[in-house]
Backbone bond lengths (Angstrom), bond angles and torsions (degrees), N, CA, C in turn:
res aa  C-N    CA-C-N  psi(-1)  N-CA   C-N-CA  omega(-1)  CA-C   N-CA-C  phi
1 X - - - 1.435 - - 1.532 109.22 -
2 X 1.356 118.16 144.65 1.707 122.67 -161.88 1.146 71.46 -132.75
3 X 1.757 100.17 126.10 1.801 136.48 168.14 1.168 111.32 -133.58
4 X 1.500 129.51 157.04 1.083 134.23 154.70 1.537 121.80 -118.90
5 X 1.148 136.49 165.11 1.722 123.40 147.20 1.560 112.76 -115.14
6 X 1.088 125.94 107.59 1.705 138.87 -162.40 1.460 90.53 -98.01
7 X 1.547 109.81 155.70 1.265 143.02 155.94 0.943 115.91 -79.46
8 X 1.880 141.69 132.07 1.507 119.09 -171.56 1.771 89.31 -169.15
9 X 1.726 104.94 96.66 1.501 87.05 166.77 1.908 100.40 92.81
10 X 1.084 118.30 -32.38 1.684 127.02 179.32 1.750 90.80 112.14
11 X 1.111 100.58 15.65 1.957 86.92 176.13 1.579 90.91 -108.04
12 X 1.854 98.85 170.12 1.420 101.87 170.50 1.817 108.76 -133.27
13 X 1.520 98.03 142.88 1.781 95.83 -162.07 1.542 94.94 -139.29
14 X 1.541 110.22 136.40 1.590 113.32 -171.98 1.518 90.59 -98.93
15 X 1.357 118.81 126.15 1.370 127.60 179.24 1.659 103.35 -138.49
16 X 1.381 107.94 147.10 1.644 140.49 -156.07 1.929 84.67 -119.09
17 X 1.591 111.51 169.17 1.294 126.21 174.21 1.695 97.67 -72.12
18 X 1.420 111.58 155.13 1.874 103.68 176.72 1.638 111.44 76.97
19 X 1.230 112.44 -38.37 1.743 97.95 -175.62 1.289 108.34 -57.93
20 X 1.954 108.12 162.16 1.398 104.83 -179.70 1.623 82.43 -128.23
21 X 1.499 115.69 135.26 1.346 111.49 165.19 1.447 106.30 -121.88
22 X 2.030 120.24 169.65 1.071 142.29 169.80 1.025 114.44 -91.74
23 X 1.553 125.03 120.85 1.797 138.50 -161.67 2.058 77.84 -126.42
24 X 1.078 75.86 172.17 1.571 107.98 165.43 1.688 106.12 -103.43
25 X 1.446 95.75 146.96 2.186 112.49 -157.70 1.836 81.35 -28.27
26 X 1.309 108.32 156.94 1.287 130.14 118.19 1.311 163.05 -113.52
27 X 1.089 152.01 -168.03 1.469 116.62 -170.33 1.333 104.63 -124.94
28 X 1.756 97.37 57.64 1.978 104.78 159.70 1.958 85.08 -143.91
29 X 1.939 70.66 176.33 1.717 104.35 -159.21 1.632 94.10 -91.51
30 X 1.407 97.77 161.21 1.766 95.35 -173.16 1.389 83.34 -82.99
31 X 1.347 92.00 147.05 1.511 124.56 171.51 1.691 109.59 111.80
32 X 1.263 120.44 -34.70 1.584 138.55 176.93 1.685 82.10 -35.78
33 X 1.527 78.85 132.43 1.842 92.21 155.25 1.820 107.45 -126.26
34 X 1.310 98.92 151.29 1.735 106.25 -164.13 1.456 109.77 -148.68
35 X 1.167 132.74 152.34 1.324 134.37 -168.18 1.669 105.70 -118.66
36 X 1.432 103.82 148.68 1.680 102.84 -176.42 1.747 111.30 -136.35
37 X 1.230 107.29 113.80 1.155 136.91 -154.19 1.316 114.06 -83.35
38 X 1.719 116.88 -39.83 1.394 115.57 169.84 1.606 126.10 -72.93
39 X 0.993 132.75 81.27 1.162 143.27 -167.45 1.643 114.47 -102.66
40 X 1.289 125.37 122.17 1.452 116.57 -157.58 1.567 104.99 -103.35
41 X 1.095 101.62 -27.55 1.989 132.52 -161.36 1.212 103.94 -134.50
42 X 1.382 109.80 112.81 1.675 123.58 148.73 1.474 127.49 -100.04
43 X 1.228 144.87 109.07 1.383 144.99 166.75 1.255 120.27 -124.52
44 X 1.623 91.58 121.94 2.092 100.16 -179.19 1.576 98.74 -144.20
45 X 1.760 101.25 78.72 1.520 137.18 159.90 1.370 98.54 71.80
46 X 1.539 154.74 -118.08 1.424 124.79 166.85 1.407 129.32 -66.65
47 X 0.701 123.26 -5.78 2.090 127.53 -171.25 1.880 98.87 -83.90
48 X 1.166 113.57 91.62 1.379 109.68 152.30 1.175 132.40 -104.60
49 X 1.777 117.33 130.07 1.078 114.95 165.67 1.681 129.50 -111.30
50 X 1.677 114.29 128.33 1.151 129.49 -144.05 2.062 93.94 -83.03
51 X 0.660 138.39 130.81 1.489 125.74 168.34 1.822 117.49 -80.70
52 X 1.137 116.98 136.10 1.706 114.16 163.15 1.042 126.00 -95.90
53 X 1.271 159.16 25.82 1.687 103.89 43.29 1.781 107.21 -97.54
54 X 1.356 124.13 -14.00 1.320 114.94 166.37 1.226 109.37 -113.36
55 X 1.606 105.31 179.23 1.241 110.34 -171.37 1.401 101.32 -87.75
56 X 1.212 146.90 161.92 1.540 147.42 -176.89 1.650 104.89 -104.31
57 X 1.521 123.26 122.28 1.515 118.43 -168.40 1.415 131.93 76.11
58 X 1.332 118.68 -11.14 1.245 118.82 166.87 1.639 126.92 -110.62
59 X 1.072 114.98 145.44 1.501 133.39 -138.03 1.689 107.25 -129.68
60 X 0.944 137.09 158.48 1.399 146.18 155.25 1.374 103.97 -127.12
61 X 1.687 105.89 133.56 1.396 97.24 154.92 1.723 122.94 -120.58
62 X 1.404 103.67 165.34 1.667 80.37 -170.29 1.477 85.88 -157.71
63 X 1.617 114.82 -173.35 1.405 125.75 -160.26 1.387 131.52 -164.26
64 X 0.659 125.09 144.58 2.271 109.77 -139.01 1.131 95.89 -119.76
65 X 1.895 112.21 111.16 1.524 115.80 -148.41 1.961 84.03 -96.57
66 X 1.050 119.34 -37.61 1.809 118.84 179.34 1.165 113.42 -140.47
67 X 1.156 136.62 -176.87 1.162 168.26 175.40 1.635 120.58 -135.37
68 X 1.042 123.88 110.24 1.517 131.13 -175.34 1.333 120.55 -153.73
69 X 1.505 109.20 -162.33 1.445 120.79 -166.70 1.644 97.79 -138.45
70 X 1.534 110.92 118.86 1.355 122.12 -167.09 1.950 105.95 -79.77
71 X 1.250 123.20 -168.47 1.161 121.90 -173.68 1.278 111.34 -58.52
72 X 1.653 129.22 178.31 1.178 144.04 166.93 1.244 136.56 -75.62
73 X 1.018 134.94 107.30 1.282 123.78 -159.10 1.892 113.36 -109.69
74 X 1.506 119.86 132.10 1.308 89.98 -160.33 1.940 89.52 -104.43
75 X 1.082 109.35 159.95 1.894 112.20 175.26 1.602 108.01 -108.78
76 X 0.644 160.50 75.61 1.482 156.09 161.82 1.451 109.30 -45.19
77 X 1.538 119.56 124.58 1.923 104.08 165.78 1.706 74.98 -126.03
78 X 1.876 92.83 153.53 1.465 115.05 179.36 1.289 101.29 -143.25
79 X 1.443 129.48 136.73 1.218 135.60 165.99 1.406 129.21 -125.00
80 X 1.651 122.33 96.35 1.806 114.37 -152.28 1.442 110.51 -37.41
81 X 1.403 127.68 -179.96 1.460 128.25 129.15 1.652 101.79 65.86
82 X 1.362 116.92 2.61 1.382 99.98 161.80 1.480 106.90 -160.57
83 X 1.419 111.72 69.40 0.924 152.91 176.25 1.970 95.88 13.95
84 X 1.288 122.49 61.61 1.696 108.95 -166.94 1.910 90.17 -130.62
85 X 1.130 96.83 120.46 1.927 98.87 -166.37 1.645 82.44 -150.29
86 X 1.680 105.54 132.18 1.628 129.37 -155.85 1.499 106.09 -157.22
87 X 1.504 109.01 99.04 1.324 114.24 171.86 1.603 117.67 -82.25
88 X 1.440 152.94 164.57 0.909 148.18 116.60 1.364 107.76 -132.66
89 X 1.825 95.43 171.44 1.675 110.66 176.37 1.223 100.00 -133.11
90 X 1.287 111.40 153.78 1.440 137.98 -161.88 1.527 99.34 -133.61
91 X 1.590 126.08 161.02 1.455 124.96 -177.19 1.749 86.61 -175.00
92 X 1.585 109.70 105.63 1.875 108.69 -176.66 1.410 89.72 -96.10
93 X 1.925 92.69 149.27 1.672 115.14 179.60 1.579 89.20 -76.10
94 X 1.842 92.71 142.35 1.693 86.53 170.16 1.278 86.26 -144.30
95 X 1.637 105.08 -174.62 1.272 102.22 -158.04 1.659 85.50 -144.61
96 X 1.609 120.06 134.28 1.530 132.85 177.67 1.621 95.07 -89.39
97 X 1.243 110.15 122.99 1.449 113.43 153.58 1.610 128.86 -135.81
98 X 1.344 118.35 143.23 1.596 123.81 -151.57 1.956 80.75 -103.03
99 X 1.246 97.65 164.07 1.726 116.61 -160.37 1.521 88.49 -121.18
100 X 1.225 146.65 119.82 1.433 147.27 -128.21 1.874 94.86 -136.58
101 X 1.461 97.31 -64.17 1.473 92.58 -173.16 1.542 101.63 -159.03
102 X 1.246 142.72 111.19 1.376 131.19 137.58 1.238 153.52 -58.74
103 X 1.603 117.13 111.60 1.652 109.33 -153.08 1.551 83.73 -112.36
């Protein structure tokens, strides 16, 4: 099995060829294809390569199937004894992206 663990945004996500993961918005159009360079972890079935802190030459590429707005989130603030009660909702842009090929 060929895995990686990529850098994306300051998060870290172990992605296979075909996966689609949830990033936070980015600043391309669905359909953009883009390559990702920080790669910490290489594995292709025994051969691992460890990165210091990246790996040197290896690449992900991938491709930004939408652009949207993830679930709802509700915030409640409450404060006893002085009657102060504050709803909001929140909904973060995220961004679907498909894992294309790892070199």
């Amino acid at each position: 099995m060929k895995y990686a663990i990529i850098q994306l945004q300051g998060k870290q996500f172990q992605v296979s060829e075909g996966d689609q993961i949830t990033v936070d918005r980015l600043d391309k159009d669905e359909g953009d294809k883009f390559s990702i360079s920080d790669v910490l972890l290489l594995v292709d079935e025994d051969k691992r390569k460890i990165g210091q802190p990246i790996v040197k030459g290896a690449k992900v590429e991938c491709e930004v199937l939408s652009n949207n707005k993830g679930k709802k989130i509700r915030v409640a603030k409450y404060k006893a004894k002085s009657r102060y009660r504050k709803v909001q909702g929140h909904r973060q842009l995220q961004s679907l992206v498909k894992i294309l090929q790892i070199n």
